[in-house]
C-alpha positions as CSV (number, residue, x, y, z in Angstrom):
1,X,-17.8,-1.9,-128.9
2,X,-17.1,0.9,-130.9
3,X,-15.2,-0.9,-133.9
4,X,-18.1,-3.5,-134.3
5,X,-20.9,-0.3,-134.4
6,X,-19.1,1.5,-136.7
7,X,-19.1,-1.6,-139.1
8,X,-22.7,-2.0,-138.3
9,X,-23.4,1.5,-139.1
10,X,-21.5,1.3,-142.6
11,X,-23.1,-1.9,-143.7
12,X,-26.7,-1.0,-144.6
13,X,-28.0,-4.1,-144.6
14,X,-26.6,-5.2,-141.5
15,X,-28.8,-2.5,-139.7
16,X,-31.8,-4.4,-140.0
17,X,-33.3,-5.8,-137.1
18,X,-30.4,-4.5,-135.0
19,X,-30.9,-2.5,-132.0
20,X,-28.4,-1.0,-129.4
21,X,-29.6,-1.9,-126.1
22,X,-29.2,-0.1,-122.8
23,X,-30.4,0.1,-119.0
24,X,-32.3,2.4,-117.2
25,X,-32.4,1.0,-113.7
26,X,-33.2,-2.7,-114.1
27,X,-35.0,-2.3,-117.5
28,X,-33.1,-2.4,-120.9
29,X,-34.4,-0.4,-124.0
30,X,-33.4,-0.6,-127.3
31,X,-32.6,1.9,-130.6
32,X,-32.2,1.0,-133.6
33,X,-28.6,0.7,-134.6
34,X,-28.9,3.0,-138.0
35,X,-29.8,6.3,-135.3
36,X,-26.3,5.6,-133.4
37,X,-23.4,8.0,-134.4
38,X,-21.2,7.2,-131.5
39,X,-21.2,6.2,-128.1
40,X,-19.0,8.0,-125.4
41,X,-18.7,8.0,-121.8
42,X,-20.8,10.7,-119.6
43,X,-18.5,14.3,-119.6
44,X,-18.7,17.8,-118.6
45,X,-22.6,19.0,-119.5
46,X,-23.3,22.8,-119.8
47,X,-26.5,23.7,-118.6
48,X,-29.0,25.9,-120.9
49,X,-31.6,27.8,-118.8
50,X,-35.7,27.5,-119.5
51,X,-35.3,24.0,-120.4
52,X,-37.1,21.1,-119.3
53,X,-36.0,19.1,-116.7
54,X,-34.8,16.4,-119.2
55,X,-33.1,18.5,-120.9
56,X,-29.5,18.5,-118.9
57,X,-27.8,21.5,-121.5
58,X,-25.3,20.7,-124.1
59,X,-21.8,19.2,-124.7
60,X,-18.8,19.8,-126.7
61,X,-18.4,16.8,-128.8
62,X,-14.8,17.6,-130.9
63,X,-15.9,20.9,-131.4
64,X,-19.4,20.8,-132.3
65,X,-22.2,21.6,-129.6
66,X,-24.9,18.0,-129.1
67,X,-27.8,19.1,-126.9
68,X,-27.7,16.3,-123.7
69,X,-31.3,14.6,-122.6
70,X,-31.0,12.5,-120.1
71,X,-33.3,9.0,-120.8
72,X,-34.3,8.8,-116.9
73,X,-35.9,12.4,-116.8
74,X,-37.4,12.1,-120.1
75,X,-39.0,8.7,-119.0
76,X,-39.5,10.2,-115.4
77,X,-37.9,7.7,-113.5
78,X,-36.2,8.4,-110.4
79,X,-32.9,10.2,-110.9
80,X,-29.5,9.3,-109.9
81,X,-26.0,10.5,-109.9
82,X,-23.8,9.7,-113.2
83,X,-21.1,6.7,-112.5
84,X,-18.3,5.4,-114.6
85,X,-21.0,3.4,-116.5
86,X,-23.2,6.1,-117.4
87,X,-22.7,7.1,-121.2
88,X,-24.3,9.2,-123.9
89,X,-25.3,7.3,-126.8
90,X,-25.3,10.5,-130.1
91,X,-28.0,9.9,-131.9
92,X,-29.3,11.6,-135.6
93,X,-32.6,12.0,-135.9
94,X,-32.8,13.9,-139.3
95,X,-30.9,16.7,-139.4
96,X,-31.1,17.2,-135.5
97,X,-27.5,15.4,-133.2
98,X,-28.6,14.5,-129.6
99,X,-27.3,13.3,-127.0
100,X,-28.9,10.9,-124.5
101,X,-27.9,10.2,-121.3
102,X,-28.5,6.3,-120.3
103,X,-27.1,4.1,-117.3
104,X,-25.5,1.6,-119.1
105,X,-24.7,0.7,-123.0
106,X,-25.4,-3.0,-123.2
107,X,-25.0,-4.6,-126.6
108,X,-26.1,-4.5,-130.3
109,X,-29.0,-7.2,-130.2
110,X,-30.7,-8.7,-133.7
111,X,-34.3,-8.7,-133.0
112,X,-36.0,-10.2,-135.7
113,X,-39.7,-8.5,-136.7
114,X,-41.3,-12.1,-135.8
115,X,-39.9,-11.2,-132.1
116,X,-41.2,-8.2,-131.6
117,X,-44.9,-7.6,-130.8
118,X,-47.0,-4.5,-130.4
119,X,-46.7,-2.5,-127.2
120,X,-49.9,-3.0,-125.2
121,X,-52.3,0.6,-125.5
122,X,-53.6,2.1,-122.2
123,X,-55.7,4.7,-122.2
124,X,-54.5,8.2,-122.0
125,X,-50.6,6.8,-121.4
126,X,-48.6,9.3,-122.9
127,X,-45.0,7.1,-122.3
128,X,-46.6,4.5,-124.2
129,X,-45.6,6.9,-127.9
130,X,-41.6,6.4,-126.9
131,X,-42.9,2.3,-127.3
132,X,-42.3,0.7,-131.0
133,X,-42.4,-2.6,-129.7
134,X,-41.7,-4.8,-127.3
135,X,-38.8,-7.3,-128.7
136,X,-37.2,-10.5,-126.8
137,X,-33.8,-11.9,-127.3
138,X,-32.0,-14.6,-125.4
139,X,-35.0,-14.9,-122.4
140,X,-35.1,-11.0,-122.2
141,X,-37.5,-8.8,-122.7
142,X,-36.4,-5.2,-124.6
143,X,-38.7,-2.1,-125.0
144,X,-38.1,-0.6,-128.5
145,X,-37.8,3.0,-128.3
146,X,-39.4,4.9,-131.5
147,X,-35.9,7.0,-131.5
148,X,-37.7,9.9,-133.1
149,X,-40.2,10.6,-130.4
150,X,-37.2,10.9,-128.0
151,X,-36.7,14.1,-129.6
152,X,-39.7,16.4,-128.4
153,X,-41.4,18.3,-131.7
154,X,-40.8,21.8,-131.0
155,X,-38.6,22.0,-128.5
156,X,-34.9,21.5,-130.0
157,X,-35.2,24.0,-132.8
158,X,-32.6,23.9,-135.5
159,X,-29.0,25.6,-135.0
160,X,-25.7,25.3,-133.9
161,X,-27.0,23.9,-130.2
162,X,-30.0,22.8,-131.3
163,X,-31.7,24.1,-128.2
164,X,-35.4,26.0,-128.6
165,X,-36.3,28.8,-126.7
């Protein structure tokens, strides 16, 4: 998997309509692919106090320090204990590394704009921000995270951890 996302992730025009997909329970999500640094499997997590819940600490990733966020506290799903499938997908959201935490790394799907459509609004429903669309490939149906709004405004500051206060 990783040789064909690192070609992925050099070919700029490849990106397009390409999303990494992963589980949470039963459901799969998607990101798209130009956000993806690497993808590794779940290791040792050092825990920052005063954090949200979500926020599991930070990890030593060849030397440099990736705050951790684990997908199913941030969508408040039910927890559950890491396996050999869990993995942390390193994303770059502007200048800010981050790790997230998800159950399983599926595939890299092309999702065509014409497949996806608008994630349905209901009032007051904060969850429904992490929604850019709702996409469907090969009979399945794939929320479309917006990968920025993973990362919560003020609370990863900039700095070595990238951990606010």
């Amino acid at each position: 998997m990783s040789e064909e996302l690192e070609y992925l992730i050099d070919d700029e025009d490849t990106q397009k309509d390409r999303f990494l997909t992963f589980l949470i329970g039963e459901d799969s999500f998607g990101l798209e692919i130009g956000f993806v640094e690497e993808i590794i499997r779940i290791q040792e997590i050092t825990e920052i106090p005063s954090q949200p819940a979500y926020v599991r600490g930070v990890i030593n990733l060849r030397g440099k320090i990736i705050p951790a966020m684990d997908v199913r506290e941030r969508f408040h799903k039910e927890s559950r204990e890491y396996d050999d499938r869990t993995c942390v997908i390193v994303l770059n959201i502007g200048e800010t590394p981050i790790g997230i935490i998800v159950d399983r790394v599926l595939e890299v799907l092309n999702i065509p704009e014409e497949q996806i459509a608008q994630p349905p609004e209901y009032r007051g429903d904060r969850a429904t921000h992490f929604v850019k669309g709702i996409g469907t490939a090969d009979d399945r149906v794939v929320m479309l995270l917006e990968t920025p709004m993973l990362l919560p405004g003020d609370e990863f500051l900039s700095g070595d951890a990238g951990i606010g206060a």
